[in-house]
C-alpha positions as CSV (number, residue, x, y, z in Angstrom):
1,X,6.6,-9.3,-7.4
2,X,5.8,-12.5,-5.4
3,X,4.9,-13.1,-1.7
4,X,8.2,-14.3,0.4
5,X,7.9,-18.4,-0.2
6,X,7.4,-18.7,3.5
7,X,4.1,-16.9,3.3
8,X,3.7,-18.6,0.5
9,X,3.9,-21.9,1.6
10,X,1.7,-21.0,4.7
11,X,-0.8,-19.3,3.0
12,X,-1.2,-22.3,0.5
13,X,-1.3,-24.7,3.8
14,X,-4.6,-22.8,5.4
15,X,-6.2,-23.1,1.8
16,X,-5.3,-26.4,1.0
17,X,-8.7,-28.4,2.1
18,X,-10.9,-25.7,1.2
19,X,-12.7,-27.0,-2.5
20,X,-12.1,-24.3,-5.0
21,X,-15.9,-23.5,-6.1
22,X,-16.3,-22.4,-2.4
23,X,-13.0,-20.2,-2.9
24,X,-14.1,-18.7,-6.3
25,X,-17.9,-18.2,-4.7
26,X,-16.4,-16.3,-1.7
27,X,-13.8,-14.1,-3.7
28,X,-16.4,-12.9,-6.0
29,X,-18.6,-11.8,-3.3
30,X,-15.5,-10.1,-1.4
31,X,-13.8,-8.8,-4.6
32,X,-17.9,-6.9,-5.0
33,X,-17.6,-5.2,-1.3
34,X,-14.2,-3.8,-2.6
35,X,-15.1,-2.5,-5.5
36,X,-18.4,-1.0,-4.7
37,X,-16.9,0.3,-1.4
38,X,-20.2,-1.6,0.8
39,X,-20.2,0.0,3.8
40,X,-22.8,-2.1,5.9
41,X,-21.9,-2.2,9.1
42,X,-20.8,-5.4,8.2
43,X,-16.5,-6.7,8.0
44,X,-15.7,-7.6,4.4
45,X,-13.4,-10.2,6.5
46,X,-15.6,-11.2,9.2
47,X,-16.0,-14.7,8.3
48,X,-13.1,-17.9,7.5
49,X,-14.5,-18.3,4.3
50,X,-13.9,-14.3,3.2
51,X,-10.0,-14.4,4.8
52,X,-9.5,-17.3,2.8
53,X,-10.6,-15.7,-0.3
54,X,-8.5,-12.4,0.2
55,X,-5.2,-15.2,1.2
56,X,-6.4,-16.6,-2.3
57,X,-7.2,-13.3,-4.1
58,X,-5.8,-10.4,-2.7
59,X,-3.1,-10.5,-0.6
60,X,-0.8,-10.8,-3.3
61,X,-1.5,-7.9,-4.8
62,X,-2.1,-5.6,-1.5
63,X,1.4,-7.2,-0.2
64,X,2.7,-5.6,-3.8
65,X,1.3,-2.2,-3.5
66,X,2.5,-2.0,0.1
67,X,6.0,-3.1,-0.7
68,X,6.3,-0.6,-3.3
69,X,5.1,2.0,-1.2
70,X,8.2,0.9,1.4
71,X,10.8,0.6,-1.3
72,X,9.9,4.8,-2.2
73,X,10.1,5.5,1.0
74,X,13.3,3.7,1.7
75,X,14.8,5.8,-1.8
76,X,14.3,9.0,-0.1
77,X,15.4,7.6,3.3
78,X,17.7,4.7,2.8
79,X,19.0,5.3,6.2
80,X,16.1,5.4,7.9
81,X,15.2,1.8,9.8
82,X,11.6,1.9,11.8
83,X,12.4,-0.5,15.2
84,X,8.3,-0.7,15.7
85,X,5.3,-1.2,13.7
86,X,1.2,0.0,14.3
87,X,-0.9,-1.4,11.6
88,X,-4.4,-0.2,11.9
89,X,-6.8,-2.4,10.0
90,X,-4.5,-5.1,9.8
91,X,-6.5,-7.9,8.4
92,X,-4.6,-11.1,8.0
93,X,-1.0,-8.9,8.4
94,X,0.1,-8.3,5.2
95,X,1.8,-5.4,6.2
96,X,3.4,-6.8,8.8
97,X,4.6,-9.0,6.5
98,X,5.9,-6.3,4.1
99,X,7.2,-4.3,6.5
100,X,9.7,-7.8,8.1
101,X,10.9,-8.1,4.6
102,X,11.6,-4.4,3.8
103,X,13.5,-3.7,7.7
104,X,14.0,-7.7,8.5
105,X,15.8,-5.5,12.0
106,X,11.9,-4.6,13.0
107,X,11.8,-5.2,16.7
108,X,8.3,-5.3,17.5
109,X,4.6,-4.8,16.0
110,X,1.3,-3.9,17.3
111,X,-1.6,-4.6,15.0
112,X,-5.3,-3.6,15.3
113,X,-8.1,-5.7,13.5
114,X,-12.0,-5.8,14.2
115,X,-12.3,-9.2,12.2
116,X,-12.0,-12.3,14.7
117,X,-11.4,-14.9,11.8
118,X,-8.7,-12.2,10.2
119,X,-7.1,-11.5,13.5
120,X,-6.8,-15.6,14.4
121,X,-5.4,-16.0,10.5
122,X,-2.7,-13.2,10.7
123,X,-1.7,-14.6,14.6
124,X,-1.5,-17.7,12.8
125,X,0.9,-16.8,10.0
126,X,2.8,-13.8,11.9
127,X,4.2,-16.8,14.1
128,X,6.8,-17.7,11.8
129,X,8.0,-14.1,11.9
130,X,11.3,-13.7,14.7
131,X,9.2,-11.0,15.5
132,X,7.2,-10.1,18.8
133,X,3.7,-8.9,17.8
134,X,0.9,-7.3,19.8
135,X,-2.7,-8.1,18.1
136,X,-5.7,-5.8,19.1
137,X,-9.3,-6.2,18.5
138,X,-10.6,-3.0,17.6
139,X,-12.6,-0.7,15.4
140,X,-10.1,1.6,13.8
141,X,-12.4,4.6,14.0
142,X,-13.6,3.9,17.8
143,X,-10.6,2.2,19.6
144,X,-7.4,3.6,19.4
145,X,-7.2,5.5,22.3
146,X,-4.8,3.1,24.4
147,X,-2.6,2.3,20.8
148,X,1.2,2.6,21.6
149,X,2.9,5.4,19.2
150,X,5.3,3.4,17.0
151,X,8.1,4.7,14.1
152,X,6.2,3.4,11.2
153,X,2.1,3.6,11.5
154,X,0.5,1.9,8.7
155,X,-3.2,1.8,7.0
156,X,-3.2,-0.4,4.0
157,X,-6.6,-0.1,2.1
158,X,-8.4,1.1,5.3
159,X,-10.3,4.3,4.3
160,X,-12.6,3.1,1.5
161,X,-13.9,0.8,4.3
162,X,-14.8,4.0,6.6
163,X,-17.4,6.4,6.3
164,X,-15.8,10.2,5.1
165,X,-16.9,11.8,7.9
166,X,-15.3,9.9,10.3
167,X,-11.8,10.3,8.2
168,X,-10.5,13.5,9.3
169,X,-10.4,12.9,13.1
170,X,-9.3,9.3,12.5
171,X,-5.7,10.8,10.5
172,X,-5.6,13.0,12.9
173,X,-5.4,9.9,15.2
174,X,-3.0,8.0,12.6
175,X,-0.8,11.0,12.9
176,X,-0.6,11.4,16.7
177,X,0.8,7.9,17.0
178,X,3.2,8.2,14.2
179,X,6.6,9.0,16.2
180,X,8.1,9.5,12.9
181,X,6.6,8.3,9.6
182,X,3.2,7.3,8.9
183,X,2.2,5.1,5.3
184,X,-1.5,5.0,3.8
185,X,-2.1,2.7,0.9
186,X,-5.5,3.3,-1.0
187,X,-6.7,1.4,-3.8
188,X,-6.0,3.2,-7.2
189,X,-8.9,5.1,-8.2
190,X,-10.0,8.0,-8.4
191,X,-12.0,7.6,-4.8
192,X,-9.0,6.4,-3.5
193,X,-6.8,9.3,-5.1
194,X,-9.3,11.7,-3.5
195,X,-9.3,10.3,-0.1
196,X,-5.4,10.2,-0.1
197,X,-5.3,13.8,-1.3
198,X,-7.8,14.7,1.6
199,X,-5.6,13.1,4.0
200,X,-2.5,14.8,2.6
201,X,-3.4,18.5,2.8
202,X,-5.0,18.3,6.0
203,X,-1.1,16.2,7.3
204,X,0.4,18.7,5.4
205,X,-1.5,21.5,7.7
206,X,-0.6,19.6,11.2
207,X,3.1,20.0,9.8
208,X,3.9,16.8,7.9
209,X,6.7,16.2,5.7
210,X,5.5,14.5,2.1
211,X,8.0,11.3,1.8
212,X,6.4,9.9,-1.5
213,X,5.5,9.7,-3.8
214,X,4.6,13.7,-4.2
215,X,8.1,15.2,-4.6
216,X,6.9,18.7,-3.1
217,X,4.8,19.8,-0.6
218,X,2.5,22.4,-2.8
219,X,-1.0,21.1,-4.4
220,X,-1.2,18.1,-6.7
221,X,-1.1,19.7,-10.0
222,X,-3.3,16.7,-11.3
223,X,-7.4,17.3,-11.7
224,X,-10.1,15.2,-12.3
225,X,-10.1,13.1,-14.9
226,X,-6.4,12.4,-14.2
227,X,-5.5,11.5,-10.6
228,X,-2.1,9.8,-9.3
229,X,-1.9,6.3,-9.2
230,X,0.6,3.4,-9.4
231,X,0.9,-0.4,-10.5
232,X,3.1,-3.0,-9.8
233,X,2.6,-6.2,-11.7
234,X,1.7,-9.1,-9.2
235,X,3.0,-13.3,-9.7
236,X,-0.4,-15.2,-9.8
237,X,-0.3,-18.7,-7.9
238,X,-2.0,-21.5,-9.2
239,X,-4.8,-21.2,-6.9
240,X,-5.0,-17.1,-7.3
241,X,-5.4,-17.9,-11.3
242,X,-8.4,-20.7,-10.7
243,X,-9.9,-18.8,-8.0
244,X,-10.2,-15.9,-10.6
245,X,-11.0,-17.6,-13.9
246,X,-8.0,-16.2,-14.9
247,X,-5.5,-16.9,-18.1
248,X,-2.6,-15.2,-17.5
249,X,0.2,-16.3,-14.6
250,X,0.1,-12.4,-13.3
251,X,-2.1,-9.6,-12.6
252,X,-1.2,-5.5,-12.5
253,X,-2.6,-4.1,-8.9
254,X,-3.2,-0.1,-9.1
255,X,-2.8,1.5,-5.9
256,X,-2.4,4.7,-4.4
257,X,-0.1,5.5,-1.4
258,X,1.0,8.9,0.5
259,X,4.2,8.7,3.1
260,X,4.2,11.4,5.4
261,X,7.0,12.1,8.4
262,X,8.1,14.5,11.1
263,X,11.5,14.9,9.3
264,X,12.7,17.4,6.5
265,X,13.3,15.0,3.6
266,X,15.3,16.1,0.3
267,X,12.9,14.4,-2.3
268,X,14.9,11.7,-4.5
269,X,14.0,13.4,-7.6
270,X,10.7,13.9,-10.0
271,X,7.8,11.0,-9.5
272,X,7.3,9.1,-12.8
273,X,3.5,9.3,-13.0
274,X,2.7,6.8,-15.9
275,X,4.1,4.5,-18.1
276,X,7.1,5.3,-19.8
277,X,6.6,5.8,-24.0
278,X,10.0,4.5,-25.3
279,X,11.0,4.3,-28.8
280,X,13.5,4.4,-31.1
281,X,16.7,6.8,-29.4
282,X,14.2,8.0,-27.3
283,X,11.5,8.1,-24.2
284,X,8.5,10.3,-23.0
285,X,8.0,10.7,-19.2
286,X,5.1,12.0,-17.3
287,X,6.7,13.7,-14.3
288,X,5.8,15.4,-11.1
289,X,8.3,18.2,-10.6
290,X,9.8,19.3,-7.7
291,X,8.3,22.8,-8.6
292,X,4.7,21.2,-7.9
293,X,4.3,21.0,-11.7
294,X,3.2,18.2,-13.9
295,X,4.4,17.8,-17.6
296,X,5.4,15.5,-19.9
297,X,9.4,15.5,-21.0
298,X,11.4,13.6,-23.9
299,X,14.8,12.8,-23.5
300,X,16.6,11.4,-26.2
301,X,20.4,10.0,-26.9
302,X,21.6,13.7,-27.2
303,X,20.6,14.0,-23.6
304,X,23.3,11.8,-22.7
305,X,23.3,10.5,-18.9
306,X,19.7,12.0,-18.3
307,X,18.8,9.8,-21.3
308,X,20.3,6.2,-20.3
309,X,18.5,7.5,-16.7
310,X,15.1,8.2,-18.1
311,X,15.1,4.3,-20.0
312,X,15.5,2.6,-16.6
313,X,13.1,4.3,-14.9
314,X,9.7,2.7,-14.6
315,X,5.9,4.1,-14.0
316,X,6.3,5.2,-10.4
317,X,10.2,5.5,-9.6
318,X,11.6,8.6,-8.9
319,X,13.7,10.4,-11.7
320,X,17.1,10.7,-9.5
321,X,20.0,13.3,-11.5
């Protein structure tokens, strides 16, 4: 997956007079807050020089695990279209971004972000979008009481930043404002599994509908040391290679993602939970059942249909009859 060339071009604009040692020091020190989870009190994005290194480093690859998150939610509901857009913890607005390419018909957005140098970045880049757009300064955990509900609420790699105890009251809040559908992306760990599955049961309690990728509303039949997750394999600029040390012209970026709405859904079909194992006349799925069940399952040519289905479905995708 690659970034739509005009946020492409744009993004390699901002970074174009910034020297690429000061790029490579910044995205290490940013990509070590992510993975270690830091929470400081300080913004992993509150200076220039960190939203540059996430345009650089990670904004490809969140665009990409957001994106696919859309695309499953647009295979159970493909005629469902969200006319407005809350992104809490918006950063630079990669969703935003995702979001205009998946429904280009989106009307209007609203995005919250605490960072000043990522707020005046996304404003920056969101102005090439036909697209009004609201940006908010704001805490996500303090300052959402005067947020406009919107069709589609959105928080893309937002909980591993917050502390846990402040989680529950702030889905609570995410689910308020969602007039319809709400979308969390978490990075795909097991932390982030574990925070995604908190949020799920207590959605599920408030009287959610599971979208995706869980094709049933019972208990994840997955336990520790399996969890769910996802990839989607990620085009590497130029820059995004240097910046990284890195060899190879793409990157896979695990993620993962729960879509919850206020509407019955009929789910597409069982979730593919890892890589396929193909081989000769035949292919061995992981699947998440619509019975709540995990298992593995081998089709082969004697299957027929269900067969030529199973080899064009990838880790992820949903195993439609």
């Amino acid at each position: 997956m690659e970034l739509p060339a005009q946020l492409r071009q744009a993004v390699d604009e901002l970074l174009e007079n910034t020297p690429l040692n000061t790029i490579k020091t910044a995205a290490k020190t940013l990509s070590e807050r992510y993975r270690a989870e830091t929470r400081d009190g300080r913004l992993h994005m509150g200076e220039d020089l960190a939203v540059k290194a996430y345009l650089a480093t990670r904004l490809p690859a969140t665009y990409a695990a957001v994106r696919a998150s859309l695309d499953a939610i647009g295979e159970t509901r493909p005629d469902w279209t969200p006319a407005s857009l809350l992104d809490i913890g918006a950063g630079p607005g990669t969703v935003l971004w995702a979001v205009a390419d998946a429904w280009p018909v989106l009307e209007r957005a609203t995005l919250l972000e605490a960072s000043t140098a990522a707020r005046r970045t996304g404003e920056r880049l969101a102005g090439l979008l036909a697209l009004p757009t609201d940006w908010k300064s704001g805490d996500a955990t303090i300052d959402m009481a005067e947020l406009p509900a919107a069709d589609l609420v959105a928080a893309a790699y937002v909980l591993d930043e917050i502390v846990p105890s402040a989680l529950p009251k702030l889905i609570e809040r995410l689910w308020q404002l969602s007039t319809d559908t709400l979308l969390i992306v978490e990075p795909g760990t097991p932390a982030g599994w574990e925070r995604v599955m908190a949020a799920r049961a207590q959605l599920i309690t408030a009287g959610a509908h599971i979208l995706a990728p869980c094709p049933h509303q019972r208990p994840c039949p997955l336990a520790a040391p399996d969890w769910c997750h996802f990839a989607r394999r990620v085009a590497r600029s130029r820059l995004h290679r240097l910046a990284k040390d890195a060899d190879v012209p793409w990157e896979d970026e695990k993620f993962v993602y729960l879509a919850a709405t206020r509407q019955p859904v009929a789910p597409p079909g069982p979730r593919v939970l890892a890589p396929p194992r193909a081989g000769s006349g035949k292919v061995d799925l992981k699947l998440c059942g619509l019975d709540g069940q995990a298992s593995q399952r081998l089709f082969t040519k004697r299957d027929g249909d269900a067969f030529k289905r199973a080899r064009r479905v990838d880790w992820g995708d949903a195993l439609i009859d």
